[in-house]
C-alpha positions in Angstrom: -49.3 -82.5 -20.0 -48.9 -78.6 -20.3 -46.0 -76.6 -20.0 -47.7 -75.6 -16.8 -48.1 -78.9 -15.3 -44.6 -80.3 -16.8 -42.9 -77.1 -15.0 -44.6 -78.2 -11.5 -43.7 -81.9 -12.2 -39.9 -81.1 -12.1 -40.2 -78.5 -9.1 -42.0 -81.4 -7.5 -39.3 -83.8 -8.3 -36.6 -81.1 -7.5 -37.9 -79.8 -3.7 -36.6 -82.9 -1.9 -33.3 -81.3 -1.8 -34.4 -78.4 -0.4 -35.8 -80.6 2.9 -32.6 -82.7 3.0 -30.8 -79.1 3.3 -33.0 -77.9 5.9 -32.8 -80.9 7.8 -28.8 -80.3 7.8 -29.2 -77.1 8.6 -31.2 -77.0 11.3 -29.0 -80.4 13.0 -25.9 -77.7 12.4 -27.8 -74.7 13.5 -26.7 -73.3 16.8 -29.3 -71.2 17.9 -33.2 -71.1 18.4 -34.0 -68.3 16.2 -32.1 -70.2 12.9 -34.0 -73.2 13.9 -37.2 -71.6 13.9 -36.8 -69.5 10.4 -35.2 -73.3 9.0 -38.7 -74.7 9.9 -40.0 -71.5 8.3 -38.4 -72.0 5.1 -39.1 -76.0 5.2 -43.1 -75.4 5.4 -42.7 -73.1 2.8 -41.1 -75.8 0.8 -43.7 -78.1 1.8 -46.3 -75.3 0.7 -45.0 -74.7 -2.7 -44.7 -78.7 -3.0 -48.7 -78.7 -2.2 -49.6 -76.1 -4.8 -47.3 -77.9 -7.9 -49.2 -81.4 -6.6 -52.3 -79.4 -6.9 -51.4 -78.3 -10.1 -50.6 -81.5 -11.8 -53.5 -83.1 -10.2 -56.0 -80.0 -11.2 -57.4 -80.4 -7.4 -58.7 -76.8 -6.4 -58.8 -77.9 -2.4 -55.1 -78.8 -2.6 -54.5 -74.6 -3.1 -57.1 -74.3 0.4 -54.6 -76.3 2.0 -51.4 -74.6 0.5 -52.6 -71.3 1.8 -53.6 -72.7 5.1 -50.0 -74.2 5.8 -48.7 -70.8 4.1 -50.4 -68.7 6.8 -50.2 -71.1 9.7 -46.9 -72.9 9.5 -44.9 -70.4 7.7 -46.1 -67.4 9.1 -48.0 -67.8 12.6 -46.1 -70.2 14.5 -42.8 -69.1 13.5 -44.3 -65.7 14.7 -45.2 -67.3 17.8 -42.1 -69.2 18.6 -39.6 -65.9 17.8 -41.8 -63.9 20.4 -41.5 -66.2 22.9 -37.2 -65.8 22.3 -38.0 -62.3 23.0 -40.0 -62.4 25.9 -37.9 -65.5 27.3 -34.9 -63.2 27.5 -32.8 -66.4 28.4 -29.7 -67.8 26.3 -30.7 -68.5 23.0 -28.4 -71.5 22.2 -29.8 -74.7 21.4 -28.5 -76.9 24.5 -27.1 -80.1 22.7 -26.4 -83.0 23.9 -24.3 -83.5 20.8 -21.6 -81.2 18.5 -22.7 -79.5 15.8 -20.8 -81.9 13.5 -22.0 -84.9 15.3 -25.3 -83.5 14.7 -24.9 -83.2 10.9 -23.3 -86.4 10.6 -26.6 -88.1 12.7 -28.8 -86.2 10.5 -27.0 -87.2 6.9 -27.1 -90.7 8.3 -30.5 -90.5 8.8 -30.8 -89.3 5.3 -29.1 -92.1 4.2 -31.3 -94.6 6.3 -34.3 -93.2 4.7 -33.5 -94.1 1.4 -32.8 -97.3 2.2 -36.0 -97.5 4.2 -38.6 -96.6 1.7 -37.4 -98.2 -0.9 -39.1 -101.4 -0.8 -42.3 -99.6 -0.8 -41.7 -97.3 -3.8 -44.0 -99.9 -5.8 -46.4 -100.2 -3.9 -47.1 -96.5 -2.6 -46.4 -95.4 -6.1 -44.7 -92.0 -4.7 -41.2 -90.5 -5.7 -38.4 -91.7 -3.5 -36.8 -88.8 -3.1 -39.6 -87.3 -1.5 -41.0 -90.0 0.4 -37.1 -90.2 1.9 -37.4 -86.5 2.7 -40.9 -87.3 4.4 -39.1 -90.2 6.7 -35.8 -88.2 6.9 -38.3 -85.1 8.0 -39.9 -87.8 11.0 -36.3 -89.1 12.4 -35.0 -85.7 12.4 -37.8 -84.1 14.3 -37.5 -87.4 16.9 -33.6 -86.5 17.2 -34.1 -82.8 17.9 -36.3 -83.8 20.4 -33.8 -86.6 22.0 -31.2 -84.4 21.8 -31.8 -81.1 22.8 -32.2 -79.7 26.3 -34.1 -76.6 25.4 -37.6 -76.7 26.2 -38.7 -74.9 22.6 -36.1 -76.8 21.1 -38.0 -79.8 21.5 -41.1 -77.7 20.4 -39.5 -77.2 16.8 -38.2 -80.7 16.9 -42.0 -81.6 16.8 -43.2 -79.5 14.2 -40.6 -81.0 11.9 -41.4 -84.4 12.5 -45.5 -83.2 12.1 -44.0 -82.0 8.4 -42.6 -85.1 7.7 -46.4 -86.9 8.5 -47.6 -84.3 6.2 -45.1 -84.7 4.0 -45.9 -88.7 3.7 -49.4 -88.2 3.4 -48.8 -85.5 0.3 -46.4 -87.5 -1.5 -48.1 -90.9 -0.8 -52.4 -89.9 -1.1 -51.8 -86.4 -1.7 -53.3 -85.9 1.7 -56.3 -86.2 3.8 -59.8 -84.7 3.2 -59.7 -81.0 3.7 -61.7 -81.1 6.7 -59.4 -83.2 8.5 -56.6 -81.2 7.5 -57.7 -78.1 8.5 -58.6 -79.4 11.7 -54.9 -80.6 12.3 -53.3 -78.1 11.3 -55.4 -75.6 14.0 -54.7 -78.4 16.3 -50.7 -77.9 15.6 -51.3 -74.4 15.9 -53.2 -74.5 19.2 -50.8 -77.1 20.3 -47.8 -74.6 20.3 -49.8 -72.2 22.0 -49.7 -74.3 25.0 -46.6 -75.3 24.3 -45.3 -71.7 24.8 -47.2 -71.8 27.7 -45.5 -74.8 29.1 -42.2 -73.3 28.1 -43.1 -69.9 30.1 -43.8 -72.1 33.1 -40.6 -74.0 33.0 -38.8 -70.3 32.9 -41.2 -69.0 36.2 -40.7 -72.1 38.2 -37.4 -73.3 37.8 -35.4 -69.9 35.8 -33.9 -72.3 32.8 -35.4 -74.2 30.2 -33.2 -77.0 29.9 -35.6 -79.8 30.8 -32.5 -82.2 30.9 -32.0 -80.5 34.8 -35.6 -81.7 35.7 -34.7 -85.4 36.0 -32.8 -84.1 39.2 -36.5 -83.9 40.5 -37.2 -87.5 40.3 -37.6 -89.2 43.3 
């Protein structure tokens, strides 16, 4: 192994504590716009983890893919989502049904729980723990953001965290799906949050809030 591939081998090894500190982060953040450059600077984690992979594995598509999340996850939807804060014009804290400190403390538990969760299966999926911990840490976290807060494009980000955890577990475990199919997800994701603004905007119109926690008053 080169000097090259040894240096992108230890960056590799290395960038799972740089998702386990966005993770914290973003549980302790206390407004949309920190959430939304944390999920910035996670995909770019994720990016730079898909172009050392590519590196060690001397797979040319792997740097298609880098550059795709790069322009789409790092630089387009944040784009999209801080816009939508501007246009909203509404409060920009992230309604929690939780403290910030509970929040962190929920988040390094489930932390904790994903190392305990993967590994049985470190033998058999042949991956690095730390990283396939960050993957399932990345997939809880995303599924308590969106439990937990009340803000419409709260929940949004909450998704796209947990869709970098899947991608996350499929880099660290295959080292992905054919390119095809990844581009076509990730457009998907893209598209997705699109409407998703949308949605968001329509909340705003029709009821002038976007905590969707107040909607359950509609039920009959």
């Amino acid at each position: 192994m080169g000097l090259v591939e040894t240096a992108a081998a230890k960056a590799l090894a290395s960038s799972g504590v740089f998702l386990f500190m966005t993770v914290l982060l973003i549980a302790a953040a206390k407004r949309i716009s920190t959430c939304i450059g944390l999920f910035s600077v996670q995909s770019l984690v994720i990016t730079a983890q898909i172009i050392a992979a590519s590196r060690m594995h001397h797979l040319p598509e792997g740097f298609v893919i880098a550059a795709m999340v790069l322009t789409v996850k790092v630089v387009a939807i944040p784009y999209v989502l801080y816009r939508i804060v501007e246009e909203l014009q509404a409060p920009r804290d992230v309604s929690s049904s939780t403290s910030s400190s509970q929040s962190v403390f929920i988040a390094a538990g489930l932390i904790l729980l994903s190392f305990f969760a993967v590994r049985p299966y470190i033998g058999v999926l042949g991956g690095d723990q730390a990283m396939l911990a960050a993957a399932v840490a990345l997939v809880l976290t995303g599924g308590f953001l969106m439990v937990s807060r009340k803000k419409a494009l709260m929940q949004v980000v909450g998704l796209l965290v947990l869709d970098n955890g899947i991608f996350l577990a499929a880099l660290t475990t295959t080292f992905g799906m054919p390119l095809v199919i990844e581009i076509g997800i990730v457009f998907d994701l893209l598209m997705g949050v699109f409407l998703m603004g949308l949605f968001v905007f329509r909340i705003r119109d029709t009821f002038d809030h976007l905590d969707v926690s107040k909607l359950r008053r509609l039920r009959g």
